[in-house]
Legacy VTK file of the C-alpha trace (Angstrom):
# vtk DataFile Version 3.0
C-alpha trace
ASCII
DATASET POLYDATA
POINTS 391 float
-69.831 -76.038 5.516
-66.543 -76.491 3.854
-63.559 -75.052 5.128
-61.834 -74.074 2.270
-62.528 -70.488 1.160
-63.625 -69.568 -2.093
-61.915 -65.875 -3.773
-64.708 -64.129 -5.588
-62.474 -64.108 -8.113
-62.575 -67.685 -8.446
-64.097 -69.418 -11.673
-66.474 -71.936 -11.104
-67.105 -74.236 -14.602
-70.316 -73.747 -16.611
-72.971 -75.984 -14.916
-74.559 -77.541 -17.582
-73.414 -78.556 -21.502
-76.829 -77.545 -23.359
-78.110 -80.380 -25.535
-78.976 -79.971 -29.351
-82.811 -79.064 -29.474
-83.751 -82.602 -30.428
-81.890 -84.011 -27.678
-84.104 -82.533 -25.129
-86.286 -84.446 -22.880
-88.989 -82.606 -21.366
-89.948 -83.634 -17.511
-87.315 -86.238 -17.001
-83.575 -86.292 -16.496
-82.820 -90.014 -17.809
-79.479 -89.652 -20.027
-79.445 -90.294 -23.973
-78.512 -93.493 -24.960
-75.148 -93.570 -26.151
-71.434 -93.211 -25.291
-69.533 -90.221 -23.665
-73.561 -87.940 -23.767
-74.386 -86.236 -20.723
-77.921 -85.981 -19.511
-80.085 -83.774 -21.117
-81.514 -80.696 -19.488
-85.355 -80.990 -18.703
-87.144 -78.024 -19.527
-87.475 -77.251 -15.751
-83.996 -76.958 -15.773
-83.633 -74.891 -18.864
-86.343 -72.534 -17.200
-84.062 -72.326 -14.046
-81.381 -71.523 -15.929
-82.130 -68.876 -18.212
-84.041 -67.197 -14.817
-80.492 -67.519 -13.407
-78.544 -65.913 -16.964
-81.378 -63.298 -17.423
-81.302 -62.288 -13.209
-76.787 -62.200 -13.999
-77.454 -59.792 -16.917
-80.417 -57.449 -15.501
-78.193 -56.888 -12.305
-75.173 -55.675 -11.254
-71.763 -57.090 -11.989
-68.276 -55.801 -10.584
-65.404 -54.747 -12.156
-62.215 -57.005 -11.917
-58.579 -56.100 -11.757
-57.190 -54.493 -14.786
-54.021 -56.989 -14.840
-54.657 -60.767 -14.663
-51.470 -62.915 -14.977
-53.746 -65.748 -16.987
-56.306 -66.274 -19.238
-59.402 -64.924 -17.383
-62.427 -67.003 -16.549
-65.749 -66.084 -17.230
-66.145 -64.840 -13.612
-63.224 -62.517 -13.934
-64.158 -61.017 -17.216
-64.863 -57.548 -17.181
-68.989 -56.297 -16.624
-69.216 -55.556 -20.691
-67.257 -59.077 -21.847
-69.142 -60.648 -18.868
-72.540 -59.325 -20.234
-71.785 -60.852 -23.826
-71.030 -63.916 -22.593
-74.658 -64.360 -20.638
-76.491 -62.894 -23.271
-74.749 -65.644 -25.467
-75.730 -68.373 -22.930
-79.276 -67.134 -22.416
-79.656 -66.923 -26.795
-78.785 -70.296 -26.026
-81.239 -71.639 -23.645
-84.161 -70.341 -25.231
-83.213 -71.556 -28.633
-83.283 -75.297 -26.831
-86.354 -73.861 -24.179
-88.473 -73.002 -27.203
-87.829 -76.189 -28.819
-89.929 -77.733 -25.973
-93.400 -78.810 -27.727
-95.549 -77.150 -24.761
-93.729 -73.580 -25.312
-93.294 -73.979 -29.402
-94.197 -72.105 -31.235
-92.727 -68.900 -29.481
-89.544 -68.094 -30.854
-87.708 -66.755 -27.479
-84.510 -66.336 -28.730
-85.600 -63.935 -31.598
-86.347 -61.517 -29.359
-82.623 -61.221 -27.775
-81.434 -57.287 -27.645
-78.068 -56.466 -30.119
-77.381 -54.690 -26.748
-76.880 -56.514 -23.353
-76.695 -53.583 -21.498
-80.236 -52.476 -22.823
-82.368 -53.221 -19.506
-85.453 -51.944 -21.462
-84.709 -54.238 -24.356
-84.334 -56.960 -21.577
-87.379 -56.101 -19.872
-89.327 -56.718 -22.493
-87.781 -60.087 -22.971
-88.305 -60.924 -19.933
-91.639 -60.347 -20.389
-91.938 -62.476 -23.349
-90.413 -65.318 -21.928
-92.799 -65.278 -19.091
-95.682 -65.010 -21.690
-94.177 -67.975 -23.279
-93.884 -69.650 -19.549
-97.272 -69.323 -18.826
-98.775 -71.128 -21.546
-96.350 -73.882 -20.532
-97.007 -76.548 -17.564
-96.919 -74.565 -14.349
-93.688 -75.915 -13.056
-91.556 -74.223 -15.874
-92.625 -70.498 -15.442
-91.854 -71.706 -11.207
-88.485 -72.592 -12.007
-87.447 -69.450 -14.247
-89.021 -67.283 -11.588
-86.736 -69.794 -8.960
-83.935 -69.454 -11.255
-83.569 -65.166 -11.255
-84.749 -65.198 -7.384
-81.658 -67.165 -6.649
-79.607 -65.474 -8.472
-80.566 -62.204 -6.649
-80.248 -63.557 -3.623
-76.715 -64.280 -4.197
-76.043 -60.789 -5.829
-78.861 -58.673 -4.307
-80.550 -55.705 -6.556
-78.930 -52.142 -6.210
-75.873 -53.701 -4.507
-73.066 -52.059 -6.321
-70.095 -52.625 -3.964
-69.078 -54.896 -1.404
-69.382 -52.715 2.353
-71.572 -49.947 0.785
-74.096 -48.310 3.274
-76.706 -50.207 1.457
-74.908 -53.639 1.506
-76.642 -54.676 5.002
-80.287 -53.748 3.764
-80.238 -55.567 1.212
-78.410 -58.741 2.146
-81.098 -58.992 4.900
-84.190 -58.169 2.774
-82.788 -60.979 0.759
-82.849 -63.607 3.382
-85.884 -62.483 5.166
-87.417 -65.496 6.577
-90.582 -64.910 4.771
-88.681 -64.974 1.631
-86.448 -67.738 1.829
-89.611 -69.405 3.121
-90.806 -69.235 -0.377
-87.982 -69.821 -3.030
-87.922 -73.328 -0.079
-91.538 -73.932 -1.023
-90.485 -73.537 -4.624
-87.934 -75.753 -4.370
-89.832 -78.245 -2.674
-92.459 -78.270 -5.196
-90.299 -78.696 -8.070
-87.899 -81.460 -6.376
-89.200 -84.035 -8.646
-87.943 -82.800 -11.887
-84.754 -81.699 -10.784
-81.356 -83.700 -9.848
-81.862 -86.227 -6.775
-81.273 -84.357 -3.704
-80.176 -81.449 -5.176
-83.775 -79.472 -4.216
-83.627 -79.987 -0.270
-79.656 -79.752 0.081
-80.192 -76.426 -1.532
-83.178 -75.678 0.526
-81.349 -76.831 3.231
-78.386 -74.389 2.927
-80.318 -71.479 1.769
-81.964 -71.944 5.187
-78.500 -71.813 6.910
-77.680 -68.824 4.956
-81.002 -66.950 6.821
-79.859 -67.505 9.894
-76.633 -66.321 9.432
-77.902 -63.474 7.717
-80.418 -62.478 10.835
-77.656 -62.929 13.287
-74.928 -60.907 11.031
-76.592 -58.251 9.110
-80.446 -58.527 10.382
-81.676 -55.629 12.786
-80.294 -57.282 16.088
-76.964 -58.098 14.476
-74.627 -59.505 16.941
-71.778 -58.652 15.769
-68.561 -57.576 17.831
-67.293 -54.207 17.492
-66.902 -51.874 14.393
-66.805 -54.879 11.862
-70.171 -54.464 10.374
-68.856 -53.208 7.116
-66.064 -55.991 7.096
-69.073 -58.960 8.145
-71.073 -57.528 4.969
-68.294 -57.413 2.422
-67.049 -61.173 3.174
-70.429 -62.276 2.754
-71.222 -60.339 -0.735
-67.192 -62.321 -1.695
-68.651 -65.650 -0.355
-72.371 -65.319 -1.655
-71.512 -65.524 -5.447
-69.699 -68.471 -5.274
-71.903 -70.459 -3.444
-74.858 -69.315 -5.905
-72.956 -70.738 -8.803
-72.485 -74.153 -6.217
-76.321 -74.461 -5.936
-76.911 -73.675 -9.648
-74.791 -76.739 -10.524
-76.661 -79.085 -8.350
-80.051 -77.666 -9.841
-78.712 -78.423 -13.405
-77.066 -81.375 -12.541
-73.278 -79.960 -13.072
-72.724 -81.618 -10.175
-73.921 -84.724 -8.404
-75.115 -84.670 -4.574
-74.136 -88.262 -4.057
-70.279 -87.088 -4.769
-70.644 -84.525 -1.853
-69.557 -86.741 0.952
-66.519 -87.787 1.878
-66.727 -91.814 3.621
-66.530 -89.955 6.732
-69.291 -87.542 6.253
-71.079 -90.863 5.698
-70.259 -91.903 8.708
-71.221 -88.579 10.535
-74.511 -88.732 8.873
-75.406 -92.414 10.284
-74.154 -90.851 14.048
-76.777 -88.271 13.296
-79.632 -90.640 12.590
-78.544 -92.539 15.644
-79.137 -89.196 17.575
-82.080 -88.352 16.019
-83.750 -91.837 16.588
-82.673 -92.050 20.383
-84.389 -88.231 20.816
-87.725 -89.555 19.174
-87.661 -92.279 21.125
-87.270 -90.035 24.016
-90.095 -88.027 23.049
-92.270 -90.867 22.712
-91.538 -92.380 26.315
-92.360 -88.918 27.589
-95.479 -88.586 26.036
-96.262 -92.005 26.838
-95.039 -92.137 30.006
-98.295 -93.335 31.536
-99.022 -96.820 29.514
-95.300 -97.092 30.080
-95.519 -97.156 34.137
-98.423 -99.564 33.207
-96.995 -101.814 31.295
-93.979 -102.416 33.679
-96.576 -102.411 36.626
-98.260 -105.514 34.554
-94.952 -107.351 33.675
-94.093 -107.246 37.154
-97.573 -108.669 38.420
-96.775 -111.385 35.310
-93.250 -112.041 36.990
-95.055 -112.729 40.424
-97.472 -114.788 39.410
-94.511 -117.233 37.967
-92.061 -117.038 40.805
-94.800 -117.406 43.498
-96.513 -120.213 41.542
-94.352 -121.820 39.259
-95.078 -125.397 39.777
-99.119 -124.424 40.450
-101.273 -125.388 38.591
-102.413 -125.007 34.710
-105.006 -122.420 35.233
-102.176 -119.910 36.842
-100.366 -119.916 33.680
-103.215 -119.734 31.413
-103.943 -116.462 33.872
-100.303 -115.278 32.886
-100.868 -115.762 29.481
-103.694 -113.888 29.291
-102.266 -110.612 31.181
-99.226 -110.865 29.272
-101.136 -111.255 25.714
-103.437 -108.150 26.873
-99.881 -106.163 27.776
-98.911 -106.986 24.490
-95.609 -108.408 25.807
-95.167 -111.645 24.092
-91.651 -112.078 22.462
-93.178 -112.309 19.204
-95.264 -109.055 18.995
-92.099 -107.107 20.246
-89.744 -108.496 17.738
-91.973 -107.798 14.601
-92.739 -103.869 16.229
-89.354 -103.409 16.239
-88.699 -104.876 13.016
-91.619 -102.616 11.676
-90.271 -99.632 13.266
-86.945 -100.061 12.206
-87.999 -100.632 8.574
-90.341 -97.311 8.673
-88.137 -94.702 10.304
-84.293 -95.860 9.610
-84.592 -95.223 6.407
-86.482 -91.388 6.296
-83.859 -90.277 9.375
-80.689 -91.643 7.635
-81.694 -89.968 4.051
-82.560 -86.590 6.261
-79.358 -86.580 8.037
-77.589 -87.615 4.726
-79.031 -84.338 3.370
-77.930 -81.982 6.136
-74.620 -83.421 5.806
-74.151 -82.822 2.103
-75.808 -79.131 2.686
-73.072 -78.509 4.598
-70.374 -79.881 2.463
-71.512 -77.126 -0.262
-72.441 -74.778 2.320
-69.281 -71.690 2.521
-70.329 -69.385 5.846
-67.593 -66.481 6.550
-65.582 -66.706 9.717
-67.649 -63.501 12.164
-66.911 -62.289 15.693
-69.954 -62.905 17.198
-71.128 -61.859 20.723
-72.614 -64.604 22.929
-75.431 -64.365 22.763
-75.420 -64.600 18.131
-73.352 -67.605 19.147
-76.218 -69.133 21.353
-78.692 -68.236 18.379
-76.428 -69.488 15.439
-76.501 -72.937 17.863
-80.345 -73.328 18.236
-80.533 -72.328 14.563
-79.250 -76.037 14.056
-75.375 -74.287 12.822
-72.777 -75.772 14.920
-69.095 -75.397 15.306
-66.288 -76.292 13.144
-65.267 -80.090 12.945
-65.061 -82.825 10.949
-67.777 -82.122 8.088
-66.181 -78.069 8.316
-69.386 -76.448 10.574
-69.674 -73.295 11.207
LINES 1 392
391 0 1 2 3 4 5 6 7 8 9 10 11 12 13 14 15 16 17 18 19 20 21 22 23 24 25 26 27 28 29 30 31 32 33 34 35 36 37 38 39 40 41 42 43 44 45 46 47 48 49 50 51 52 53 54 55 56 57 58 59 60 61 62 63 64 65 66 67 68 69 70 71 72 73 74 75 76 77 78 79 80 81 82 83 84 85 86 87 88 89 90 91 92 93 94 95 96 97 98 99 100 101 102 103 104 105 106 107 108 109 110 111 112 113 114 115 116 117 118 119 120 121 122 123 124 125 126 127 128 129 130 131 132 133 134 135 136 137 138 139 140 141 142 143 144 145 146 147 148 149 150 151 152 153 154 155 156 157 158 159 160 161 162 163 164 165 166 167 168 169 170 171 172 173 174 175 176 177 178 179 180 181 182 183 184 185 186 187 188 189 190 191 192 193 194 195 196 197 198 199 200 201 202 203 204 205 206 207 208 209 210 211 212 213 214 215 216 217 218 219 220 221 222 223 224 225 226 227 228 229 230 231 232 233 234 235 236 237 238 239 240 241 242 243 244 245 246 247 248 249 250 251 252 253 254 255 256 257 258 259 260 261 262 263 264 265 266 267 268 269 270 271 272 273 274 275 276 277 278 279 280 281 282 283 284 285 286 287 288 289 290 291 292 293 294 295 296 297 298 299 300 301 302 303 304 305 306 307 308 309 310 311 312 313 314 315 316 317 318 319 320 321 322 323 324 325 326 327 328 329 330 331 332 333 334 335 336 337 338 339 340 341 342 343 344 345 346 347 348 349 350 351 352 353 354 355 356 357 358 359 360 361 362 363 364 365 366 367 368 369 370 371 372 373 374 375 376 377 378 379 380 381 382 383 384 385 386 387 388 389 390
């Protein structure tokens, strides 16, 4: 998690530059040839996306201050200019989503309402896109369904204030378990179409999120005295931030490999150390028995050479033949490491490289927790402040 805070009123940049329709590249990610042109958005990421834009302009937006020294950004324009804006961006998106040959020949963007404020005109459009979606491949209707459940996750339905009564409902009916257990499967299922990492560091962080919801806001909240109210406000500040962070890794606005600093690297390869030593732990104790025998064999092999070792031929043909049973020979335990090491240093370094760079766009609120929400945020895998900027 980083330690820098994020204001709500903080812009975050657009996280994608939509390609002309004939620049679009359904199910792959590879950039256009040519100087100075980003990659392309695949159509599951134009699905996402408009999910996201259409969730941002069925649900609730707050008003900003009146007076802004600046030029505002489109975060801290006001609900109506804010609505314009989306319903811009999601014209947009399904001008280039219908330009997709499985989805042609529905024209989506025909059917966007003169008013953005119409939620009956933009029911209906929602309906029509996901008409249009489900004559598509599978995985694009999954990621515009992904696409508006994140975005309600980060601004949950009916929430109209930050510390309202109904603030801690709905915060923890949005990270229910059960929930976040599915937009994870989603994710999961559509990590091959999307930006390299960018599914399980999101998965990875949504999951912290759930935890620190059920600890904070869940029915056994632990937190410390009267600051319910204050808990649930920072969170609804910090949540739409870090939904606009996970929408740019999604789209590819942002890179996962540019997450880590050299010492988060470093971190990460301490991690894999740690988790490599505890499976081998767990293996010796499930083992434990062949283990006692093995030893009790090498040291009958060790005998038989001290107590005979100018005998005759015969003795050490004997020792060969325990020690090739054992499976001790120098050669056999070389290439079993070697084999080992090639299978399992890899998968543990790329998960611990993962959790690290969930973390680094992972933004938790400072709570007062009582001991015993510490002890569960701890076995919930979030630890304290340090280096990488834990919770």
């Amino acid at each position: 998690m980083s330690d820098m805070e994020i204001p709500a009123s903080e812009s975050v940049p657009d996280a994608v530059t939509v390609m002309a329709p004939g620049m679009i590249v359904p199910g792959t990610a590879a950039p256009v040839a040519g100087p100075l042109v980003p990659a392309p958005l695949t159509a599951v990421q134009l699905a996402l996306y408009a999910g996201w834009t259409m969730a941002v302009l069925y649900g609730s937006l707050q008003e900003q201050p009146a007076d802004i020294p600046e030029l505002r950004t489109a975060n801290e324009l006001q609900p109506e200019q804010r609505r314009d804006l989306e319903l811009a961006r999601l014209q947009h998106l399904l001008e280039q989503l219908s330009a997709v040959p499985a989805i042609h020949p529905a024209d989506l963007s025909a059917k966007i309402p003169a008013d953005p404020g119409d939620q009956n005109a933009l029911t209906a459009l929602h309906l029509a896109v996901l008409e249009a979606l489900t004559a598509s491949p599978p995985d694009t209707l999954l990621a515009y369904q992904l696409g508006r459940s994140l975005r309600d996750t980060v601004n949950p339905p009916l929430l109209q204030s930050p510390g309202a009564q109904q603030s801690a409902p709905a915060l923890s009916r949005q990270f229910r378990r059960d929930r976040i257990a599915t937009l994870q499967e989603w994710l999961a299922t559509l990590a091959g179409q999307l930006p390299p990492h960018s599914a399980t560091v999101v998965s990875t962080s949504l999951g912290r999120w759930s935890e620190f919801a059920a600890v904070t806001v869940g029915p056994g909240s632990e937190i410390r005295g009267d600051d319910q109210g204050a808990v649930e406000a920072a969170m609804c500040t910090y949540l739409l931030p870090q939904g606009d962070a996970w929408l740019m890794l999604l789209t590819g606005g942002r890179p996962c490999v540019g997450l880590l600093t050299p010492e988060a690297y470093v971190a990460a390869g301490e991690e894999a150390l740690s988790r490599s030593a505890a499976t081998a732990r767990h293996v010796l104790q499930h083992y434990w028995m062949w283990v006692v025998v093995g030893a009790a064999g090498l040291g009958g092999v060790l005998y038989l050479i001290f107590s005979n070792l100018g005998g005759a031929g015969e003795v050490w043909t004997s020792i060969a033949a325990i020690g090739g049973s054992l499976g001790i020979s120098a050669n056999t335990i070389a290439s079993s490491a070697r084999r080992l090491a090639a299978e399992a240093e890899r998968p543990v370094f790329a998960m611990a490289e993962e959790d690290a760079m969930a973390w680094a766009v992972t933004t938790l609120p400072k709570v007062d927790l009582s001991r015993r929400g510490v002890r569960k945020l701890r076995k919930a895998g979030i630890a304290p402040p340090g280096n990488l900027g834990r919770v």
